[in-house]
N, C-alpha and C positions, 0 to 999 in steps of 0.2 A: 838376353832380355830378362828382365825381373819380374816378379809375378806383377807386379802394381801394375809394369808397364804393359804385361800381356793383357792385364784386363782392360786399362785406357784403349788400347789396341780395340781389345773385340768390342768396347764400348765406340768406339768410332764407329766401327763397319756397322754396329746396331744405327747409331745415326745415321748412317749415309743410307741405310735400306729403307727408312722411315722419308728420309728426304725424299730418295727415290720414288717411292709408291706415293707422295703427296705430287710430283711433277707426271709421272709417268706410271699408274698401276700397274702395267703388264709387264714393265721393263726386266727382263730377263735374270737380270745382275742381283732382282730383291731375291729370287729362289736359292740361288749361289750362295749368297748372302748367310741368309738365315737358315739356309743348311749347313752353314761353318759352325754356325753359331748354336745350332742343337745341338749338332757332334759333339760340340767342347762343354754345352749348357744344356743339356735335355730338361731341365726342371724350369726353363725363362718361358713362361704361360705367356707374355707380350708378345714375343717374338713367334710363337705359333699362331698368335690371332693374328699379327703381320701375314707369316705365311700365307694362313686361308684369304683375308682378303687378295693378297696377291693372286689365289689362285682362281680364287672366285670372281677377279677382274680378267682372267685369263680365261676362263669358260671350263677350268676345271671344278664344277662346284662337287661331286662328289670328292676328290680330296682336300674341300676346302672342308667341307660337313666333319670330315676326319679329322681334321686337326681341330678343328673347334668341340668336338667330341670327346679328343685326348684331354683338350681343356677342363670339359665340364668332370669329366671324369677324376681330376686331381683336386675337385673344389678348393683350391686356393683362395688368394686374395681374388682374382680375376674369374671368378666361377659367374658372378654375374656379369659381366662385359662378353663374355662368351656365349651365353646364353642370351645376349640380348643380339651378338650379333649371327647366331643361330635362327634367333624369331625373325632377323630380316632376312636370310638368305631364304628361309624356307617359303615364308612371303611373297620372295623374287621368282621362286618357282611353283607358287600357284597351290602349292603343299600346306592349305590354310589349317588344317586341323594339328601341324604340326607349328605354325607360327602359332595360333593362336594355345598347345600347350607350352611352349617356351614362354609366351608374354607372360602366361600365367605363373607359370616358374620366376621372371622377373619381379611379376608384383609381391610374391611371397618370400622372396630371398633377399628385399631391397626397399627402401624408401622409395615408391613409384614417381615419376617426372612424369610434364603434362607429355612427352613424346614418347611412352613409355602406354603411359593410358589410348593416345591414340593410333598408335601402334598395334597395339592388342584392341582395339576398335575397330580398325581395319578388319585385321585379319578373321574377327569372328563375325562381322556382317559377310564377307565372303564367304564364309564356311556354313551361313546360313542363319546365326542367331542374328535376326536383323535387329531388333529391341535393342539387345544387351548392347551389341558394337554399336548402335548409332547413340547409345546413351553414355557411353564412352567418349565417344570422338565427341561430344559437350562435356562432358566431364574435364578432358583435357584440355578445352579451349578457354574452362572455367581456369583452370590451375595456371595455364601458361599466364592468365590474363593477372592471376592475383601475385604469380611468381617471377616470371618474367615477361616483365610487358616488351619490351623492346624488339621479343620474337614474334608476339601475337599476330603479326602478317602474316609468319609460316603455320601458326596451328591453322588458323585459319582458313588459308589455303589445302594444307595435310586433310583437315577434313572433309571439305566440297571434294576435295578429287575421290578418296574413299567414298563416299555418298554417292557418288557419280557413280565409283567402278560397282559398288555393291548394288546399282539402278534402285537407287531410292528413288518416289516419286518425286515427282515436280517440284509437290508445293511441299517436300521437305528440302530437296536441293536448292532450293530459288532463297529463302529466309538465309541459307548458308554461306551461296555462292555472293551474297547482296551483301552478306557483313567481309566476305574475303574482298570482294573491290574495293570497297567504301577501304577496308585498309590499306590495300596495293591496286591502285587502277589499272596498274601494266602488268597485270599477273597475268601469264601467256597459255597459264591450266584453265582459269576459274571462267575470264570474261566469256570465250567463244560458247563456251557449253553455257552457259546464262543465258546468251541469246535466245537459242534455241529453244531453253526452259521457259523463257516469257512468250516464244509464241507459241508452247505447247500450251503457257497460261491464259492464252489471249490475250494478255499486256502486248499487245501489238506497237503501241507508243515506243513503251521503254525498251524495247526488242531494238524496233530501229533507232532509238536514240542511241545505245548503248550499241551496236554496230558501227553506227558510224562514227561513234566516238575512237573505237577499238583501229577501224579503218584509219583511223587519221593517224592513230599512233605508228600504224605496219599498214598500211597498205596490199600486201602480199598476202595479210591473215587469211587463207582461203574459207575459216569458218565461219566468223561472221559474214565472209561476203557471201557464202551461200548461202547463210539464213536470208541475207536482206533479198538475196535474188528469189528465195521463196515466199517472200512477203509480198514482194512487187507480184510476184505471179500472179498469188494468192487476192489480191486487190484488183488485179485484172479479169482476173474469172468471173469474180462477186460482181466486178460491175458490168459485165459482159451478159451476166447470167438473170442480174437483178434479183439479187441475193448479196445477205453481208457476210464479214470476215465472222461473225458469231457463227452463220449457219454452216460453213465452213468448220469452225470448232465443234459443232454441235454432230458433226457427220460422222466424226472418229479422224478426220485427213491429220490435222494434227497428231495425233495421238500416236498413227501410225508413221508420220514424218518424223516426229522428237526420239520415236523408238529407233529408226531406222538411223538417225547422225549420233545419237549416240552408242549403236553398236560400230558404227565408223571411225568414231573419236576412239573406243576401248581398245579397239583391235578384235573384236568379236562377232564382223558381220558379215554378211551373205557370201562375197567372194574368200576371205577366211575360212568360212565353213566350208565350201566347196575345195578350197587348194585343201585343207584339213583332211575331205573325204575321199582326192581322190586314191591316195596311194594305199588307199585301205579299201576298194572296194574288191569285192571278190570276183572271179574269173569271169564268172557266166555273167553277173550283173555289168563288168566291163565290156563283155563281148557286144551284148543288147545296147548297150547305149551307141550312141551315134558322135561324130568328130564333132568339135567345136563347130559354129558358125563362123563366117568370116567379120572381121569385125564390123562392117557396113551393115550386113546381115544384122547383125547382135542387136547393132545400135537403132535400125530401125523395125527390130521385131517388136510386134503388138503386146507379148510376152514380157516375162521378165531379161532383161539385158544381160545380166551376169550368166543367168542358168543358159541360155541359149552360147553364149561368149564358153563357156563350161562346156556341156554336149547340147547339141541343137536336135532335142529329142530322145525315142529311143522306140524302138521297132514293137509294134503292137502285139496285146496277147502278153507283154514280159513283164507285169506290173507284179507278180507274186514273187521276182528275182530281191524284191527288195526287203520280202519277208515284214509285211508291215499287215498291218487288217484292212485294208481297204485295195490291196494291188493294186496302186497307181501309180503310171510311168509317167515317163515325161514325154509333153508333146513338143512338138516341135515348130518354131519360128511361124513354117508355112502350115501347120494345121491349128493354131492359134489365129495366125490370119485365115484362113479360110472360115472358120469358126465365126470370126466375128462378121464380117463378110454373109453368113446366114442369117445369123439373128438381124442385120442390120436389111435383109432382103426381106425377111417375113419375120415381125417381132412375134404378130400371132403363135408363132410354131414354138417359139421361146419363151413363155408367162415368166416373169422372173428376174428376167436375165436383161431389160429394159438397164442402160446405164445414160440416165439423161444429162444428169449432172455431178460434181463429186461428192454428194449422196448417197450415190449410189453406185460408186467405182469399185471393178474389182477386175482382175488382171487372173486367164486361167493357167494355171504351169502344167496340172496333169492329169490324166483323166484312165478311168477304169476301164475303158472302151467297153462298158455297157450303160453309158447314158450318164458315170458321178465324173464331177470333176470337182479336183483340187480346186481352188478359188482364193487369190488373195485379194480380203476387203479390209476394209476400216476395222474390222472386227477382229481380223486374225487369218490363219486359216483354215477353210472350213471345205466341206464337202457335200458339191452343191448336185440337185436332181431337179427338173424340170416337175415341177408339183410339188418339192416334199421342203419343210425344214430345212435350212443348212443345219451341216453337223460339224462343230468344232474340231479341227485336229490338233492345233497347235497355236499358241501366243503366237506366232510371223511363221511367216516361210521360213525366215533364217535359223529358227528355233527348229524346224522340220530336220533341217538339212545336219545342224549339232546333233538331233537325235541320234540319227544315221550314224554320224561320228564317235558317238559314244554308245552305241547298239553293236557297234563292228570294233571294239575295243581302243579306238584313239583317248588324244588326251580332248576334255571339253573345259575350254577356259571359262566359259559363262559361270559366274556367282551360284553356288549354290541355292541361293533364293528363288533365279531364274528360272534351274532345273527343278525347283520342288511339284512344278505344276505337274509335272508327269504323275506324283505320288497323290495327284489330288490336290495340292495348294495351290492356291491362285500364283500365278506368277510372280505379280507385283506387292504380293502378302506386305505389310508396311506393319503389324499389331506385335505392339512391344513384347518379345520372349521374357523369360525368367530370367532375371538379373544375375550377370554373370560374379561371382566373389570367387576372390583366389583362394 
């Protein structure tokens, strides 16, 4: 064979690995492949960013990091392609201080693209500059729209979902999500979390217009149908109660519902937190807790559903196992019921603790067994005493239970924006940071 046709040769097998990894990324034969092809070509920078994707479709991402690395390292022609598909892989793994130094590398080693700017948007709203990322992710909805309009569906959407994962507020999410429909009505990210958005806004109309719209296209959409099923609720309480859907908004129940579906939709909420904590808990705090409920049990404890579904309790006296300032354990199914069961025999004994309507709802998880208990309200939660002030512990339960996870060294996927309230910042902080320049 002659050299021309050796290289026809390996320039085939470079096609067929490329075909390959476009029908099938994990297919075996691209690694074979483009290990033939190092051997003979160590210097082919393509055919190593082949690899890694190959291997980072396989669940190998640390040797995909490596070959993308070997990339960055030979700054060739392909130094930037490498480095752009670096800031996505490390993106993929939640590694946002490392996406967002590669986007930066991108915008300084390269004429930036609008996917480019929202890219490095993303990842620095997660990583906590919420300003600068969300002033990005406009940035590039501006450039796709002046550069390439034919995509503006996808910035569009590319945004709302970032805006969503990095829990922008409402009334920045909702302007965003309204311009991604209004482009693509069937877009299966934006419409359901809108829903939800409008009736965290009280747009109660365009909630269930826009459900039943979504309904008609999928049917099966479970997201919209649970919002409209919590509209309907919500409309039956108010007039059961004689009270409107405003007083309803005006309670916090929204606020605390909109938080709750969209740590659901992220993949960030209460029963996550709990599979997250349990294989990290330590000996003694495992021994103190108590077995699951049965699911009968779970689903009709007065409590919260999941934690009791989780452990149903946990033996009194072991609240300082969890090494927190306040030692509280978890109660259990039946001392939640009991509990309420009291207050509902003599309110007298309880000043407080009256829940007439959802006003004034609050559901207890744990308590100090000397009189405080945990208490999830409208408000957060907080730590309640018969006479005193509630004291705030945490934005949600769910936020409690990530502490724990990230107190006992797990990974915690919540946005950095989320976690800043421990440092002192409001959770939902929304005030433009300093402007990110590469």
């Amino acid at each position: 064979m002659s050299e021309s046709d050796a290289v026809d040769a390996l320039q085939r097998e470079v096609d067929l690995a490329w075909e390959l990894y476009d029908v099938q990324p994990t297919h075996p034969e691209i690694a074979r492949i483009t290990t033939r092809v190092l051997a003979r070509q160590p210097e082919r920078s393509g055919i190593r960013i082949l690899l890694a994707r190959h291997l980072e479709a396989s669940g190998d991402v640390a040797g995909a990091r490596e070959q993308l690395q070997d990339v960055v390292g030979r700054r060739d022609r392909l130094f930037v392609d490498a480095a752009r598909e670096l800031r996505d892989l490390e993106h993929q793994q939640e590694r946002y201080a490392e996406a967002v130094r590669w986007g930066v590398t991108v915008m300084q080693e390269s004429t930036a693209d609008w996917y480019d700017l929202i890219r490095l948007g993303g990842a620095a709203a997660m990583e906590g500059d919420l300003g600068a990322g969300w002033d990005l992710l406009d940035q590039g909805v501006a450039l796709c729209a002046s550069t390439e309009p034919d995509l503006l569906p996808d910035a569009l959407a590319a945004r709302a979902i970032f805006l969503l994962q990095s829990f922008a507020p409402a009334e920045r999410f909702i302007p965003a999500a309204e311009a991604a429909i209004r482009a693509d009505a069937t877009s299966p990210f934006v419409g359901g979390p809108l829903v939800w958005a409008y009736l965290h806004a009280g747009r109660y109309d365009d909630a269930e217009e826009l459900a039943l719209r979504l309904l008609r296209v999928d049917p099966t959409d479970e997201v919209p149908a649970a919002a409209l099923g919590v509209l309907r609720e919500w409309q039956r309480i108010a007039t059961d109660a004689g009270f409107t859907l405003d007083d309803i908004a005006t309670s916090g129940m929204v606020e605390l519902v909109w938080g709750q579906m969209r740590d659901e939709l992220l993949g960030v909420g209460l029963p996550e937190a709990l599979a997250a904590l349990e294989p990290l808990l330590p000996a003694d705090l495992r021994t103190s807790l108590r077995p699951p409920a049965d699911p009968e049990t779970a689903r009709s404890s007065p409590g919260e559903e999941d934690v009791a579904a989780w452990h149903d309790g946990q033996a009194p006296g072991t609240g300082a196992l969890w090494r927190t300032e306040h030692d509280l354990r978890l109660m259990s199914a039946s001392e939640v019921a009991a509990m309420d069961d009291a207050i509902e025999a003599d309110p007298q004994a309880w000043p407080g603790w009256e829940q007439d309507d959802v006003r004034s709802y609050y559901t207890q998880v744990m308590t100090d067994d000397r009189g405080g208990y945990a208490v999830v309200t409208t408000r957060g939660l907080v730590l309640r005493r018969t006479g005193e002030d509630d004291v705030p512990l945490a934005p949600t339960l769910t936020d409690w239970f990530w502490d724990r996870v990230a107190d006992l060294g797990g990974h915690d996927p919540r946005p950095a924006g989320r976690r800043s309230y421990r440092a002192g910042v409001p959770s939902d902080a929304g005030a433009p940071g300093e402007t990110m320049t590469p």
